[in-house]
C-alpha positions in Angstrom: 4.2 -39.8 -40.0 7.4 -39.2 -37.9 5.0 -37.4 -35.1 2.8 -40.9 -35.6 5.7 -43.0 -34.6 6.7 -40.9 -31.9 3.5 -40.6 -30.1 3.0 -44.7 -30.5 6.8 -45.4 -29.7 5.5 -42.9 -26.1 2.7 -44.7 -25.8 4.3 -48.4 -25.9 7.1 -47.3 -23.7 4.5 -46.2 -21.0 2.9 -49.0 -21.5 5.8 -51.4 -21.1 7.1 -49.6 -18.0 2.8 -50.3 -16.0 3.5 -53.8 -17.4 0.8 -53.6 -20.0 0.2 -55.8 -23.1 -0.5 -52.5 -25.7 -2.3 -55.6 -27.6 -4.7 -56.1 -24.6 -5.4 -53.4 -23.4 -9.1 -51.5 -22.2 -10.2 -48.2 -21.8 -9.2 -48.0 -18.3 -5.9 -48.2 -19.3 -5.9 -45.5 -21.7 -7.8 -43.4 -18.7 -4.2 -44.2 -16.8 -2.8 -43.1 -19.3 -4.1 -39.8 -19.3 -3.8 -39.2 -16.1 -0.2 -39.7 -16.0 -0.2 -37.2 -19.1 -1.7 -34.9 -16.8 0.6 -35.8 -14.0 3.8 -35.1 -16.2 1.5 -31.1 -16.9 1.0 -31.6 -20.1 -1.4 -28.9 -21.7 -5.2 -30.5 -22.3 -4.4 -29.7 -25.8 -1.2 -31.5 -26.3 -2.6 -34.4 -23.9 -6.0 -34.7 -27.1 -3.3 -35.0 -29.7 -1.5 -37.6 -27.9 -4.8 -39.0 -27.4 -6.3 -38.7 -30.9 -2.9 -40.5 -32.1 -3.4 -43.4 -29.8 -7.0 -43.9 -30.4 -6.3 -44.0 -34.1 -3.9 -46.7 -33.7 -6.4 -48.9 -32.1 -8.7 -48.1 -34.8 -6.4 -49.4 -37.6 -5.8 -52.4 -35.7 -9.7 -52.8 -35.2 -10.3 -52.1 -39.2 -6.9 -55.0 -39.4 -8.8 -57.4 -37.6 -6.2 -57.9 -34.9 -9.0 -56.7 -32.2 -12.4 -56.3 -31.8 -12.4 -53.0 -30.6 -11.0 -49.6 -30.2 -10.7 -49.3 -26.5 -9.5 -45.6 -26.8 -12.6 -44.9 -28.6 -14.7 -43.9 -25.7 -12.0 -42.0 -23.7 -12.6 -38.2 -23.8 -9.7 -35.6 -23.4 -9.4 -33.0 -20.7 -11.3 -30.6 -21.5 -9.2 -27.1 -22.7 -10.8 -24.2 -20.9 -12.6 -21.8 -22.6 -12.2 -17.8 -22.5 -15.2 -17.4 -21.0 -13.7 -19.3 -17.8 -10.1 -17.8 -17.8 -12.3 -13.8 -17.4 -12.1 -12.7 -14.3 -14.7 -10.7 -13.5 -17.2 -9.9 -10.0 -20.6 -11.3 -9.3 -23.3 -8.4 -9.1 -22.8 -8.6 -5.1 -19.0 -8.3 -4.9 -19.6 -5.7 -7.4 -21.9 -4.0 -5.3 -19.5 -4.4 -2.0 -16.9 -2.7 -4.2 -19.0 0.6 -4.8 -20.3 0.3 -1.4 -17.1 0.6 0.0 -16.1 3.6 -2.0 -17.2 7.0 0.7 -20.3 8.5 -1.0 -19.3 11.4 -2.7 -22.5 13.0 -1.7 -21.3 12.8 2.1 -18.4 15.4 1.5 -17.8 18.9 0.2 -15.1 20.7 -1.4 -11.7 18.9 -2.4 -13.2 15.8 -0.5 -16.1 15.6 -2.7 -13.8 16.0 -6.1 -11.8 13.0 -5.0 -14.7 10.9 -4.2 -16.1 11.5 -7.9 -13.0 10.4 -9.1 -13.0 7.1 -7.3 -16.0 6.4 -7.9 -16.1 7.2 -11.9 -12.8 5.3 -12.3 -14.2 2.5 -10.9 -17.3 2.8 -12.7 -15.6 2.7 -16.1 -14.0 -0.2 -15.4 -16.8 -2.3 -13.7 -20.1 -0.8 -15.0 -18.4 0.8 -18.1 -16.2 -2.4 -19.2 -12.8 -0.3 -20.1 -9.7 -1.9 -19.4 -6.9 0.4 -17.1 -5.4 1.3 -19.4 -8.3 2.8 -21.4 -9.2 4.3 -18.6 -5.3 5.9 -18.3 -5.9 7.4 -21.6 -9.4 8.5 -21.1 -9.2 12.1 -22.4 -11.7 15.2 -22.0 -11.5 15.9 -25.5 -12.3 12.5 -26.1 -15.6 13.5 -24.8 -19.4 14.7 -26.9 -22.8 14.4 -26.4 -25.6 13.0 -28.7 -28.7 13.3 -27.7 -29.7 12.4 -24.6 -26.3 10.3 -24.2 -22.3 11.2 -23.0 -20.0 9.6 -25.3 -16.4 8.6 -24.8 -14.4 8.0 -27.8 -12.2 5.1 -25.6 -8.4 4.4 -27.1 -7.3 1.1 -26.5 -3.8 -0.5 -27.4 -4.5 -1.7 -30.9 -8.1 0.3 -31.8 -10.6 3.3 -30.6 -14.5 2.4 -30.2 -17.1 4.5 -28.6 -18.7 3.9 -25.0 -22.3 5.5 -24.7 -22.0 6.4 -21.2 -25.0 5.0 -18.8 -26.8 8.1 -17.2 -25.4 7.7 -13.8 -22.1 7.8 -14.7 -22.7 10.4 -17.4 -24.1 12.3 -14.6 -21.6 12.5 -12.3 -19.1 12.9 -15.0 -20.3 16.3 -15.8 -21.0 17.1 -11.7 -17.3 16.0 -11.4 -15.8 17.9 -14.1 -17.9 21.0 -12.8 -16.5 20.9 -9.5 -13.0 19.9 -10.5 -12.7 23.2 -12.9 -10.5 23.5 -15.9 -7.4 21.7 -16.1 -4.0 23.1 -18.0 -3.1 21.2 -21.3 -0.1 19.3 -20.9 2.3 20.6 -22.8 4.9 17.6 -23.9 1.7 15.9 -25.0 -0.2 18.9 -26.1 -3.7 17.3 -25.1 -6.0 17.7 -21.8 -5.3 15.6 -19.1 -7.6 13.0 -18.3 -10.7 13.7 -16.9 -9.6 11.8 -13.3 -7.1 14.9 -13.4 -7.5 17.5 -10.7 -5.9 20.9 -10.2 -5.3 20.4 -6.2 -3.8 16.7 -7.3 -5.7 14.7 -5.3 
């Protein structure tokens, strides 16, 4: 109830310092409202509750007979932005500009070609592979199996493991950059392989 008041006692005061009659007011008021809300950066979520408050004053005055109408009822809040907008992620053409402009790994030999791989495999567990960095960080050869047909990375993220079936192409070069990157020394303090993007010259 004390929240109630408060948002009401807001809403009068804004109202008295525009010069509005709160008795008389429309819904292009209560759009002004709202803009000043946004003005004054409150969050779309905190700007529906002030809303929600406001519109259910009207409604008691409606269902009081002191007015006709709710002239909040038709006034929408800002809309809150969903996950799916705040992901950032690339369109399948800056994708494709992005492994473009990684030198083909079949162009080069020797240390050259090893570091190539490597680029282009990190990159390709991120983008085509969906791990995060730091999944990729932890990305460990022993972390590594086949079944069937399919490479499979065990992938540890910060609060849970999962399993990433490989796609062929990247599978593929895996094992071509492993081959040509030869065997890599444990490392002692953490008494595991190094990650795969490990190489002995330390490109």
């Amino acid at each position: 109830m004390r929240s109630y008041r408060s948002e009401i006692a807001l809403w009068m005061a804004w109202c008295a310092e525009q010069s509005f009659d709160p008795a008389t007011v429309t819904a292009m008021h209560i759009k002004r409202y709202r803009q000043a809300l946004l003005e004054r950066n409150y969050q779309p979520i905190t700007i529906r509750w002030k809303l929600t408050i406001v519109r259910r004053f009207y409604e008691a005055a409606r269902n009081a007979g002191l007015r006709t109408d709710n002239p909040a009822a038709g006034v929408k809040s800002p809309r809150v932005r969903q996950a799916t907008e705040d992901f950032k992620y690339l369109c399948d053409d800056q994708l494709a500009k992005l492994l473009a402009a990684i030198p083909d790994p079949d162009h080069a030999t020797g240390v050259e070609k090893v570091r190539r791989l490597r680029n282009l495999l990190m990159v390709s567990m991120m983008a085509l592979q969906g791990l995060r960095t730091v999944e990729v960080h932890r990305a460990n050869v022993e972390d590594l199996t086949e079944r069937g047909e399919h490479l499979v990375l065990l992938v540890r993220g910060k609060t849970r493991d999962r399993i990433a079936y490989l796609r062929p192409d990247t599978g593929k070069r895996l094992k071509e950059y492993l081959a040509l990157r030869g065997k890599v020394e444990h490392d002692e303090q953490e008494r595991r392989c190094l990650p795969p993007w490990a190489t002995v010259t330390g490109v």
